[in-house]
Residue frames as qw, qx, qy, qz and C-alpha x, y, z in Angstrom:
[[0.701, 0.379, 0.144, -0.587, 249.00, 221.31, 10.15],
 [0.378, -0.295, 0.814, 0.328, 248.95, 218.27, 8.18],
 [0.295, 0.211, -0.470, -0.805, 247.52, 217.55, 4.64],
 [0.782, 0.118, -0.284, -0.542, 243.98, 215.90, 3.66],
 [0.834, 0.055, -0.550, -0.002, 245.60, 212.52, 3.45],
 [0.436, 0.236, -0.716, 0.492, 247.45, 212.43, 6.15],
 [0.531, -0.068, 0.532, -0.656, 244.49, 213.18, 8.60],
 [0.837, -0.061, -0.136, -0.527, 242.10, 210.93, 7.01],
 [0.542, 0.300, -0.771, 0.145, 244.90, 208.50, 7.67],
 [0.137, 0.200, -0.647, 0.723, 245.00, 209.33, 10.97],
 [0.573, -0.093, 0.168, -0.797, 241.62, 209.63, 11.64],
 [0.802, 0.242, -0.453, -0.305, 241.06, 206.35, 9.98],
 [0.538, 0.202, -0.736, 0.358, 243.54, 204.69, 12.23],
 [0.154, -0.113, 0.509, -0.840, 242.53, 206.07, 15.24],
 [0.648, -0.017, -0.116, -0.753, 238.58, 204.38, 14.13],
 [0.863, 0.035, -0.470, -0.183, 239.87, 201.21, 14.00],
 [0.413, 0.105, -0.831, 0.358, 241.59, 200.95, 16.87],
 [0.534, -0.161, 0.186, -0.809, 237.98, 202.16, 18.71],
 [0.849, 0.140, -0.145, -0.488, 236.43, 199.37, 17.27],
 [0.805, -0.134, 0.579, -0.001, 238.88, 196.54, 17.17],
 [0.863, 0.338, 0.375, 0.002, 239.39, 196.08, 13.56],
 [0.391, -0.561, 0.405, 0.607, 242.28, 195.65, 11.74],
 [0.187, 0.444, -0.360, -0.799, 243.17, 196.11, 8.10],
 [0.093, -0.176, -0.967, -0.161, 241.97, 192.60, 6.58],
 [0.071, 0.514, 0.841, -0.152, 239.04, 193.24, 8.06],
 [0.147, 0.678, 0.117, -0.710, 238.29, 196.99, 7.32],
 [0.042, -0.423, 0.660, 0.619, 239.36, 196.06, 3.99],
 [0.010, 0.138, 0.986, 0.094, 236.76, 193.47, 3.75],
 [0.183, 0.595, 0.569, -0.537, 233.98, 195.86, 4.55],
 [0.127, -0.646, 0.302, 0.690, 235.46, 197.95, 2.20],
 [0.837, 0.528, 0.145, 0.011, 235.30, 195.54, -0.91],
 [0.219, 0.878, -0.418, -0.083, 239.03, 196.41, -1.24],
 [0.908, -0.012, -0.341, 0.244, 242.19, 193.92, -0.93],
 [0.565, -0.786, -0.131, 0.215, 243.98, 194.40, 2.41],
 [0.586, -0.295, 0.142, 0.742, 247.32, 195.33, 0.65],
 [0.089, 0.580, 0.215, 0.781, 245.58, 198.40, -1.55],
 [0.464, -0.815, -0.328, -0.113, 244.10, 199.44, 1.77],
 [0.797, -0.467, 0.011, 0.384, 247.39, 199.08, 3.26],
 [0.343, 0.244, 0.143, 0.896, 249.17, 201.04, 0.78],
 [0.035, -0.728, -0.268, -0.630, 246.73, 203.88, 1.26],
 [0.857, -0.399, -0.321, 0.064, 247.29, 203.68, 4.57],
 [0.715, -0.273, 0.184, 0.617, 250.87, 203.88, 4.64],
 [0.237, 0.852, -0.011, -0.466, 250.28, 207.12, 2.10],
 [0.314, -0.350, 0.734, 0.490, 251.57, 204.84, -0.88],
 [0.051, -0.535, -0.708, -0.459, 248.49, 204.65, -2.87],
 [0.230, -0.176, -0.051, -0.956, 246.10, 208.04, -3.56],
 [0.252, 0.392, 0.665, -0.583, 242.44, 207.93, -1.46],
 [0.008, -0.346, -0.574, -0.742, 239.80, 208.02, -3.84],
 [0.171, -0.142, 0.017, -0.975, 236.99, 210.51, -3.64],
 [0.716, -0.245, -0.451, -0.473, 234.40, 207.26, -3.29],
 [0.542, -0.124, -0.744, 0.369, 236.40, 205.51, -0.41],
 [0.238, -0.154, 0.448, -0.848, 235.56, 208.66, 1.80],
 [0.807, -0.145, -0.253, -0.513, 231.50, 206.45, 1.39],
 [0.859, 0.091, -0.503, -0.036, 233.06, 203.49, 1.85],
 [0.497, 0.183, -0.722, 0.446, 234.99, 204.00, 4.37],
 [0.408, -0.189, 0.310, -0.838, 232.36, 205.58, 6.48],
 [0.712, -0.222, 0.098, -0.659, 230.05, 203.30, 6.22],
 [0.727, 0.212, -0.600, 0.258, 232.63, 200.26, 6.53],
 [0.348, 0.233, -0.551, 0.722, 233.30, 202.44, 10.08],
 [0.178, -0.698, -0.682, -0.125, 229.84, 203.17, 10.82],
 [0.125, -0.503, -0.001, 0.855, 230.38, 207.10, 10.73],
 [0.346, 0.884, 0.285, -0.133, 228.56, 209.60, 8.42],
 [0.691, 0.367, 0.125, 0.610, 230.42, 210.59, 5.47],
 [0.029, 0.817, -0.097, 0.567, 230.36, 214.18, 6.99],
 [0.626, -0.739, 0.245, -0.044, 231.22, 213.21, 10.52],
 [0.874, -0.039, 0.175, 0.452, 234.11, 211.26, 8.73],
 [0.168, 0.862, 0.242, 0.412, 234.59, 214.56, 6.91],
 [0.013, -0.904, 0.055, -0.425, 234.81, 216.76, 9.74],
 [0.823, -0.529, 0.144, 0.151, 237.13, 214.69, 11.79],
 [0.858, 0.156, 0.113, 0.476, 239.69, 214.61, 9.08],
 [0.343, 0.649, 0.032, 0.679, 239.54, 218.31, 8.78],
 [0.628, -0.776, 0.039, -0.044, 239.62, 218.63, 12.69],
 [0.827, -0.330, 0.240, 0.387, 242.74, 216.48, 12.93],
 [0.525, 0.519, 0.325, 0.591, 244.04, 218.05, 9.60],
 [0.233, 0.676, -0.109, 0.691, 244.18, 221.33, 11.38],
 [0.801, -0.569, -0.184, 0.004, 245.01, 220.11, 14.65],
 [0.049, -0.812, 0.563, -0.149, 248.63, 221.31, 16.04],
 [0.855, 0.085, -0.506, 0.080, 250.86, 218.27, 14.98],
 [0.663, -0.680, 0.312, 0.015, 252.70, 217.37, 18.92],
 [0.238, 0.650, -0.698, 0.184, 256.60, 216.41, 18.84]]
């Protein structure tokens, strides 16, 4: 089982390569600058409680379907 951040990472990563779009540009949806994105990202800078909006609707996902993916993956059996 892995913590909060570390799914939404994962989840988060796993959206953009669906879509095509890398950080610059997620970042750009985002209103953010691509190296604070990148730190969060990389689990060097804290997720704020507003990006979970933002990043949904930067990913076109519902803040609850963004939600319940993280807490899918987040209690998903981590694979070796």
């Amino acid at each position: 089982m892995s913590t909060h951040a570390e799914a939404l990472i994962d989840v988060v990563r796993s959206l953009m390569r669906q879509r095509g779009i890398g950080v610059r540009e997620l970042a750009g949806r985002m209103g953010q600058s691509p190296g604070n994105l990148g730190d969060k990202l990389k689990a060097r800078r804290r997720w704020l409680y507003d990006d979970l909006w933002t990043l949904a609707e930067a990913l076109d996902v519902s803040p609850v379907d963004l939600v319940r993916a993280v807490e899918h993956q987040r209690k998903s059996p981590v694979s070796a």
